[in-house]
C-alpha positions as a printed Julia matrix, in Angstrom:
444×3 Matrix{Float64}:
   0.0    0.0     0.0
   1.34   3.47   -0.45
   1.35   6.25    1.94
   1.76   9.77    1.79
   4.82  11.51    3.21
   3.82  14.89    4.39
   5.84  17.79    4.95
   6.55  19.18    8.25
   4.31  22.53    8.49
   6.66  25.05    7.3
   7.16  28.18    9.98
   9.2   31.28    9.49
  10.67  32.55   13.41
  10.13  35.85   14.5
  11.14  37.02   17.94
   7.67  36.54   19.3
   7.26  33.35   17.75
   6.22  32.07   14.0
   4.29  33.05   10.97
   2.55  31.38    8.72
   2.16  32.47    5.12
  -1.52  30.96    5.58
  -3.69  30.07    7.96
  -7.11  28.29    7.79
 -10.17  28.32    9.76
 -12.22  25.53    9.37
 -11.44  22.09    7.58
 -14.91  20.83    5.81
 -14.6   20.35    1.73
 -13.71  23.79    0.64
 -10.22  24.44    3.41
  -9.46  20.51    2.7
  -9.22  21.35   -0.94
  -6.98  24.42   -0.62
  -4.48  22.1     2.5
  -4.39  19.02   -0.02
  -3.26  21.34   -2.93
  -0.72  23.53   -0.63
   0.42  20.14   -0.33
   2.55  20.66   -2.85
   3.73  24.06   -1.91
   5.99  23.41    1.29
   7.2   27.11    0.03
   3.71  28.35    1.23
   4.05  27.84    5.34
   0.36  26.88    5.94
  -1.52  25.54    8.85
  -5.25  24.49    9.02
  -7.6   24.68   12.41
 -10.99  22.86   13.28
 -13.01  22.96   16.34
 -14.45  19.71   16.12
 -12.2   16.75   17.01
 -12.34  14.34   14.0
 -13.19  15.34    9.77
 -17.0   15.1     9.27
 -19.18  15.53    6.48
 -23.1   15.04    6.8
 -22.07  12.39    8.7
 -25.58  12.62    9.7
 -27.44  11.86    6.63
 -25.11   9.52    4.99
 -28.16   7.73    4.31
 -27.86   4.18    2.72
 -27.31   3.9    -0.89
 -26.71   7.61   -1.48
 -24.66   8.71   -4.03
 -22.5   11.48   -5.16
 -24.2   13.99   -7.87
 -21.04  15.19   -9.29
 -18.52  12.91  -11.54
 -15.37  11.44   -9.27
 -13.36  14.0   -10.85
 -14.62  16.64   -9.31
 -12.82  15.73   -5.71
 -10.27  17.57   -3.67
  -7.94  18.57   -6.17
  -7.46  16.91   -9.86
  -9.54  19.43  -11.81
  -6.61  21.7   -10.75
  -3.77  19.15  -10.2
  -4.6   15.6   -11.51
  -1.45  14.61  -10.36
  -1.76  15.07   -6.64
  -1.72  12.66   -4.16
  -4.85  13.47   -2.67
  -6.83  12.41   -5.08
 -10.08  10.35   -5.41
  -8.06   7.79   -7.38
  -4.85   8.27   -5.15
  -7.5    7.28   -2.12
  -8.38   4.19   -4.47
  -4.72   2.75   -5.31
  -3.87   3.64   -1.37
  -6.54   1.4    -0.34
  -5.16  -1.18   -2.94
  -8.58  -1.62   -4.07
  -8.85   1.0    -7.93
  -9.45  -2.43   -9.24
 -12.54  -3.49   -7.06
 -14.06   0.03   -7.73
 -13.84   0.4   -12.22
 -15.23  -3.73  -11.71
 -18.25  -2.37   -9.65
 -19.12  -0.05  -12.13
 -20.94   2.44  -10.52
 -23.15   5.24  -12.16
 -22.15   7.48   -9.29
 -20.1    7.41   -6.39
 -21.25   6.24   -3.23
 -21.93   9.28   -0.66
 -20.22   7.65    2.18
 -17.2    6.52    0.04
 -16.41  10.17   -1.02
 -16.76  11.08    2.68
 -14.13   8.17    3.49
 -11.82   9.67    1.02
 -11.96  13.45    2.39
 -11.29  11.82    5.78
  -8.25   9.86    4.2
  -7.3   13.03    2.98
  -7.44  14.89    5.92
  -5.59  12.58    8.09
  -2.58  12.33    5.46
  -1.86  15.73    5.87
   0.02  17.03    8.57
  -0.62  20.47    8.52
  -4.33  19.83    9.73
  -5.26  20.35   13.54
  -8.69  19.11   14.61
 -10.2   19.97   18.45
  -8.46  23.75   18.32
 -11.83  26.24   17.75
 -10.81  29.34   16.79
 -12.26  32.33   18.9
 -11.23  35.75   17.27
  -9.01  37.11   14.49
  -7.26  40.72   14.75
  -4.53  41.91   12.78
  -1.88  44.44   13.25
   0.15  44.36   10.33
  -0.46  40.64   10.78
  -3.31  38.45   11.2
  -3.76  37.29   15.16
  -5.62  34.25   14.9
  -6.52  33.4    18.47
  -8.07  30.01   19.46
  -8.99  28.19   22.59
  -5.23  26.62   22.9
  -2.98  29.56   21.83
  -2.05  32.53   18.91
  -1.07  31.78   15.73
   0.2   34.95   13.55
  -0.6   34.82    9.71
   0.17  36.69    6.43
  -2.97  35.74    4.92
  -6.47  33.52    6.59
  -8.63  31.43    4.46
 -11.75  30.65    5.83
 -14.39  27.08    5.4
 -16.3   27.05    7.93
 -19.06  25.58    5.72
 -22.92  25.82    6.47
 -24.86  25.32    9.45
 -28.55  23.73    9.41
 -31.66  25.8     8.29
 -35.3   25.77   10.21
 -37.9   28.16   10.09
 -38.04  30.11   12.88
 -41.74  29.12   14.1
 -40.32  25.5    14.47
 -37.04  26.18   16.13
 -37.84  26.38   19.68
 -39.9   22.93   19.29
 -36.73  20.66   17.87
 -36.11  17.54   19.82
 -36.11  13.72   19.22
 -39.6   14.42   17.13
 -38.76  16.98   15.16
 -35.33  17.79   13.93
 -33.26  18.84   10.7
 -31.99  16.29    8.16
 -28.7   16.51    9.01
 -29.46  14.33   12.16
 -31.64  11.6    10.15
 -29.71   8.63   10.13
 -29.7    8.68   14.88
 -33.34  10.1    15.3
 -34.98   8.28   12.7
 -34.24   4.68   13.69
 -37.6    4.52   15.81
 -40.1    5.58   13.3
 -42.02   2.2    12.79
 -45.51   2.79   12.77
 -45.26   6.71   13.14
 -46.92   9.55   11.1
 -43.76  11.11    9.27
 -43.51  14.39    7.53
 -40.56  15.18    5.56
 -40.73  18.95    4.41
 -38.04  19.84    1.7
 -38.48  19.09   -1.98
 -34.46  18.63   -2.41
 -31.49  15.78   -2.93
 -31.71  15.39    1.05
 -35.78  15.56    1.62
 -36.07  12.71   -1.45
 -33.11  10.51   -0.1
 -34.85  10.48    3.73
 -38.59  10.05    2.12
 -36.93   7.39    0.16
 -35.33   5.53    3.17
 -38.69   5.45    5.14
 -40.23   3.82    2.31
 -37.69   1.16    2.03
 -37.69  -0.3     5.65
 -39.68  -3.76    4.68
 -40.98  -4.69    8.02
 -40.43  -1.51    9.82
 -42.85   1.09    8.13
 -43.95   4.27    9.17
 -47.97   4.44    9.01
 -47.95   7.1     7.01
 -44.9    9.34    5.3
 -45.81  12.67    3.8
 -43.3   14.37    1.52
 -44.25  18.53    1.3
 -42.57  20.78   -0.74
 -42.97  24.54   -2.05
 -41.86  23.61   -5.47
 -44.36  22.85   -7.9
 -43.22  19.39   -8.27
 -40.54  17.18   -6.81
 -38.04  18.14   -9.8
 -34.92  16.22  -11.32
 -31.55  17.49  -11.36
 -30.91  18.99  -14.92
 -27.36  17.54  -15.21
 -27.44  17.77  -19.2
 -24.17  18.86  -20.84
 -24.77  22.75  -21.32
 -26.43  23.4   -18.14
 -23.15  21.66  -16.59
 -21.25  24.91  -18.24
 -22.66  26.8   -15.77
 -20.35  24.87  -13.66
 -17.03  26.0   -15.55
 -14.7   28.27  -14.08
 -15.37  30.47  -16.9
 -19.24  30.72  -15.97
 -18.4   31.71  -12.33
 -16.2   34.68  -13.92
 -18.97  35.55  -15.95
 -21.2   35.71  -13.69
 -19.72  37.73  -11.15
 -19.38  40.73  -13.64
 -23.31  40.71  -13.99
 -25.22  43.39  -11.82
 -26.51  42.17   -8.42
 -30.46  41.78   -9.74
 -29.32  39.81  -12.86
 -27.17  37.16  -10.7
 -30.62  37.17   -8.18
 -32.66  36.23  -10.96
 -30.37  33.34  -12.24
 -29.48  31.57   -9.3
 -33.64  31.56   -8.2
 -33.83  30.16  -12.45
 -31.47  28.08  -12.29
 -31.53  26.35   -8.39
 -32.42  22.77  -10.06
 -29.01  22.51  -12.01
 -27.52  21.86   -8.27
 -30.33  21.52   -5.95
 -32.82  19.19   -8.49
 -33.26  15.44   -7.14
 -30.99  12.74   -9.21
 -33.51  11.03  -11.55
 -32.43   7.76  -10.03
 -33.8    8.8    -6.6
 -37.44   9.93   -7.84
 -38.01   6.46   -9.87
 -36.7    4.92   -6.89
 -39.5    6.55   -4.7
 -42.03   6.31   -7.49
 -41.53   2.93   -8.09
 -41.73   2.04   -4.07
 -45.1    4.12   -3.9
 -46.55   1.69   -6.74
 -45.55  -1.68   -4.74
 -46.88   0.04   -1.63
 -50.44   1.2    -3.08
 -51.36  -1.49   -5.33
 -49.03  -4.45   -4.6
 -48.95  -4.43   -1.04
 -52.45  -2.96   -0.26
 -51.25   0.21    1.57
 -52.93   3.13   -0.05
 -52.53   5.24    2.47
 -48.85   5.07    2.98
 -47.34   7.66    0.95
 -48.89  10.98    0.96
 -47.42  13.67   -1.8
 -47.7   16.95   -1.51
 -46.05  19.41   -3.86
 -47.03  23.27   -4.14
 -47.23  24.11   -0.61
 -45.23  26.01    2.12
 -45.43  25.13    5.75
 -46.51  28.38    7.5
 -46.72  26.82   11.17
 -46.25  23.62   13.38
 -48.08  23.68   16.54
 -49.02  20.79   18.8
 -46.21  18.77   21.18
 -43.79  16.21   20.6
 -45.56  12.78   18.55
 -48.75  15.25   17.93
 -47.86  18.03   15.87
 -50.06  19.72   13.29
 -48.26  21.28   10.11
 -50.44  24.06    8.86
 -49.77  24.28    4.87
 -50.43  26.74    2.64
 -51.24  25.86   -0.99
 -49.55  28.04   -3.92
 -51.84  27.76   -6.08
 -54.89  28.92   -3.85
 -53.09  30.72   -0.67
 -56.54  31.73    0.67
 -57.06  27.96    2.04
 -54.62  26.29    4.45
 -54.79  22.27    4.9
 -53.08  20.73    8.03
 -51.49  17.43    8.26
 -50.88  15.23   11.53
 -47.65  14.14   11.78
 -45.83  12.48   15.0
 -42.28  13.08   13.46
 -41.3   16.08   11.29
 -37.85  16.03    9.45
 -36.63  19.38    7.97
 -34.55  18.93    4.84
 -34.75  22.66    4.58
 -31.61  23.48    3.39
 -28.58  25.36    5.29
 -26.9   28.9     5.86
 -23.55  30.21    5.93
 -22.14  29.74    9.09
 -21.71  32.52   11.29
 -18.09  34.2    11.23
 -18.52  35.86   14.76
 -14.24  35.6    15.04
 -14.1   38.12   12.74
 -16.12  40.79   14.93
 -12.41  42.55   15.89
 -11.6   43.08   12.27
 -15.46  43.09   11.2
 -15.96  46.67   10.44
 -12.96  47.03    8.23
 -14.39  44.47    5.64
 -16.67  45.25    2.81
 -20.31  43.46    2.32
 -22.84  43.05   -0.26
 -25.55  42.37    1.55
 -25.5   39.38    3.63
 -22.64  38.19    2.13
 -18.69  39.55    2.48
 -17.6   41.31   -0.57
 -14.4   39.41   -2.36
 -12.74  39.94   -5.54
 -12.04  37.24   -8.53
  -9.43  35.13   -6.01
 -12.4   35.24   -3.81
 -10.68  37.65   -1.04
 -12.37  39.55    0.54
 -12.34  43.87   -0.01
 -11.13  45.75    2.86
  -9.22  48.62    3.88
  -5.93  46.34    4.77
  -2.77  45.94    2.74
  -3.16  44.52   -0.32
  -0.9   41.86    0.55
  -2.77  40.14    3.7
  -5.89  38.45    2.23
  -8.8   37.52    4.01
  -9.82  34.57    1.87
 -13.6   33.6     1.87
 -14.69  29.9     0.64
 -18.75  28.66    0.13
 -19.83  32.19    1.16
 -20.32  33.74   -1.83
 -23.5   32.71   -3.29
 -25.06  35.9    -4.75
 -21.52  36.67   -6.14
 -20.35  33.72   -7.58
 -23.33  31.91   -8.02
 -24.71  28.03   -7.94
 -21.56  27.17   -8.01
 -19.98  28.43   -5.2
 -21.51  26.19   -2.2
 -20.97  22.86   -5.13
 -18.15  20.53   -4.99
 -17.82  21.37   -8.76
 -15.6   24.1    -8.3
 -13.66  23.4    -5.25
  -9.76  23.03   -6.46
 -10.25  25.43   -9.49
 -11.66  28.06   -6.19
  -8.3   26.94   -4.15
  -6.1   27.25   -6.69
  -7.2   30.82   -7.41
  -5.99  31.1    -3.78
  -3.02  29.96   -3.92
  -2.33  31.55   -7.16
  -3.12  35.25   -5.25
  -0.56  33.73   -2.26
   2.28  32.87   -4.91
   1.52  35.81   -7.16
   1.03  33.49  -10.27
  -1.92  32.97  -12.35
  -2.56  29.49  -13.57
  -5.41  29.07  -15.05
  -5.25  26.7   -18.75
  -8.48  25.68  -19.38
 -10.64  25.85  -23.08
 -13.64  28.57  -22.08
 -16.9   27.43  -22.61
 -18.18  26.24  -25.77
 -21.04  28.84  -25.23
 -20.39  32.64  -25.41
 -21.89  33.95  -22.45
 -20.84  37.8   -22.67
 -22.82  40.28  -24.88
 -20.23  41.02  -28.05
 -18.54  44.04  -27.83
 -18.68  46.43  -30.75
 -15.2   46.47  -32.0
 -14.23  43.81  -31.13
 -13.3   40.49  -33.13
 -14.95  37.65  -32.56
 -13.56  34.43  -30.85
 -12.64  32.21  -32.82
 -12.78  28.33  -32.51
C-alpha cells in the first residue's frame, strides 16, 4: 500500500514566535481542498484549524445507498492538479482496491465513500489540527488568529467554515427527538415504525430520507408525507450545457453581472444543483406503486407538492403542520404528523471571530464582498488576504456552495498567495458575454 509523506508545516521565526504564510479556519470540503493542494507548496508555510475533534461531512445523513451527484473528478484537487496525491483515485490505489471500484461499475459514487476519502485526505496531511476552535481574528500588520489553545500569527487567513442547518423560525424552539433537521436523520430516525412522518423539503436530502422510510420492509412508518414549495418534486438537470454553468469560466462571468441579474439566475437556475438525481425519484415512485397497489397500503405515501409550511403547533408525537397551498393561498390544509424532518436546506455559518476586524471588511448584503481570487475587499494591505470559501453565493453563483468548483476556487488562492496565475483551461463552448462592438470575434 502506499502512503503519503507529508511535509513538516513550514514556519518562518520571529522574535515573538512564528508566521505562517496561511492560515485556515475551518477544515470541511472547501479548506481541505486548498491544504491538499498547498500540499505541494511546502514554500507556502500553511496551517489548518478545526473545532471539532475528528473530519466530518453530513455524517448525519449519509443515508444508505446515497450517491454522489457530481462525476469522481470533481474531488479535492485533480480538476486543478490531476497529479496530486490526494486524489479520489490516489484514495483508491492507497486502499489497494482502484481495481474493485472500475469492476463495480458504478453510475455514481457512493456518498459515504467520497466522505471516506476526504477523511483519508485529511488525516494524510500534517498540517491539519482538529479539536483547536478558533475564537477571534485581529490583525496588526499581521493576522492574530486566536483560538482556545494559543495565537497563531498569519500573512494571509482562508476561511471554510461551511454551512450550518436551516429551520424556520416558528419550528425552532420545538426541535427535539420528534422533530429535527436532516442533518441528524440517520440517529433520530431509527424509531419511526408505525409513526406519522412528515418530511418537508423538496431537495437531494428531503427525497433521499422520504426514500429511506419507504424502504424499511418490516419496519414502516404508518404514514410518510413528503411537502414541498416547489411545484413538483423536480430532477436534477445535469445535461451537458447546463453543466457549463459549472465552468470556471461561468463563475467569472457571472460575477461581472449586476446584483439583480445574478438574483434572478441563481432563483432560475436552483435545479441545475439543488434538483433530485432522476435515479432517486423512480426509486421513490416505483416504491409508492408496490406500496399502493401491490402491497395494499394506499394510504402510505402521501405527496404533496405546491405548498409552504406556515406553522407547526401541537407537542412532541402530535404536531399539526399548517400548509399553505400556492396555487390557492386563501385555504390552508393541516397534516398530523408524529415526526417532522426538515430537509430545509442550510446557511452560511456565522463568522462571529471576525467581529475585531469586522468593520474594516466590505459586504454586499449578507454576504462579504471578495474579488475574482475570492478575497475579501477591505481597507488592509493589499498583501494580507482575508480569503472567503462557500460564502459567496449571490456573487459567484450556484456554483460556489458545489463541490464542482472546489480546487479550481483553491487554486485561485493559492495563485493570489504565490503571485502566479494558472489558469489553462478551453472557455466554454457557449459565449456567455454580450459582443462588444469592435471587437473580433472568438474564434474556434
Amino acid at each position: 500500500m502506499n502512503t503519503l509523506v507529508s511535509h513538516p508545516v513550514n514556519q518562518t521565526t520571529e522574535p515573538n514566535g512564528f508566521r505562517y504564510r496561511c492560515v485556515g479556519i475551518g477544515i470541511g470540503p472547501a479548506n481541505l481542498s486548498l491544504a491538499s493542494l498547498l500540499h505541494s507548496h511546502p514554500e507556502v508555510s500553511n496551517l489548518f484549524l478545526e473545532r471539532n475533534d475528528t473530519f466530518s461531512w453530513h455524517d448525519g445523513q449519509l443515508i444508505p445507498g446515497a450517491t454522489l451527484q457530481v462525476s469522481l473528478l470533481k474531488d479535492l484537487v485533480s480538476l486543478s492538479d490531476p497529479t496530486n496525491a490526494f486524489s479520489f483515485l490516489s484514495y483508491l490505489h492507497a486502499q489497494g482496491r482502484i481495481y474493485h471500484f472500475i469492476n463495480a461499475q458504478f453510475d455514481a459514487i457512493p456518498r459515504q465513500e467520497f466522505r471516506n476519502y476526504m477523511e483519508w485526505a485529511s488525516r494524510n496531511n500534517k498540517n491539519l489540527v482538529f479539536g483547536e476552535e478558533v475564537r477571534a481574528v485581529e490583525f496588526d500588520g499581521l493576522f492574530h488568529v486566536r483560538t482556545n489553545r494559543r495565537t497563531v500569527r498569519a500573512e494571509n487567513i482562508a476561511i471554510g467554515i461551511g454551512h450550518q442547518p436551516w429551520i424556520p423560525r416558528y419550528a425552532q424552539d420545538k426541535l427535539g427527538s420528534t422533530q429535527f433537521h436532516v442533518t441528524d436523520f440517520l440517529d433520530r430516525s431509527r424509531a419511526v415504525e408505525g409513526k406519522r412522518v412528515a418530511v418537508v423539503g423538496g431537495g437531494q436530502s428531503g427525497a433521499e430520507a422520504v426514500l429511506d422510510l419507504l424502504s424499511r420492509r418490516d419496519a414502516l412508518p404508518r404514514r410518510v408525507c413528503w411537502i414541498s414549495r416547489r411545484e413538483n418534486f423536480f430532477p436534477l438537470d445535469d445535461s451537458p450545457f447546463t453543466n457549463d454553468y459549472y465552468m470556471p469560466s461561468h463563475s467569472d462571468y457571472f460575477a461581472r453581472l449586476d446584483r439583480a441579474t445574478r438574483a434572478k439566475f441563481n432563483s432560475r437556475q436552483v435545479l441545475t444543483s439543488d434538483g433530485i438525481s432522476l435515479s432517486t425519484l423512480q426509486e421513490i415512485y416505483q416504491r409508492t406503486y408496490v406500496h399502493r397497489f401491490v402491497n395494499g397500503s394506499p394510504d402510505l405515501v402521501m405527496l404533496r407538492p405546491n405548498r409552504e409550511v406556515v406553522q407547526v403547533t401541537g407537542a412532541p408525537g402530535a404536531w399539526d403542520i399548517a400548509v399553505r397551498h400556492n396555487d390557492h393561498p386563501g385555504a390552508v390544509e393541516h397534516v398530523d404528523a408524529d415526526v417532522i424532518v426538515w430537509a430545509t436546506g442550510y446557511r452560511p455559518a456565522s463568522m462571529d471571530f471576525l467581529a475585531p476586524i469586522d468593520a474594516r471588511l466590505e459586504r454586499e448584503s449578507q454576504e462579504y464582498r471578495i474579488d475574482q481570487n475570492f478575497a475579501v475587499r477591505w481597507d488592509g494591505p493589499p498583501d494580507r488576504n482575508i480569503f472567503i470559501q462557500n460564502a459567496a453565493r449571490q456573487q459567484r453563483g450556484l456554483a460556489d456552495p458545489n463541490l464542482s468548483l472546489l480546487a479550481w476556487r483553491s487554486q485561485r488562492i493559492i495563485d493570489r498567495l504565490c503571485g502566479a496565475r494558472t489558469d489553462n483551461q478551453q472557455p466554454s463552448f457557449i459565449e456567455w458575454a454580450v459582443e462588444v462592438p469592435g471587437r473580433e470575434p472568438r474564434r474556434v
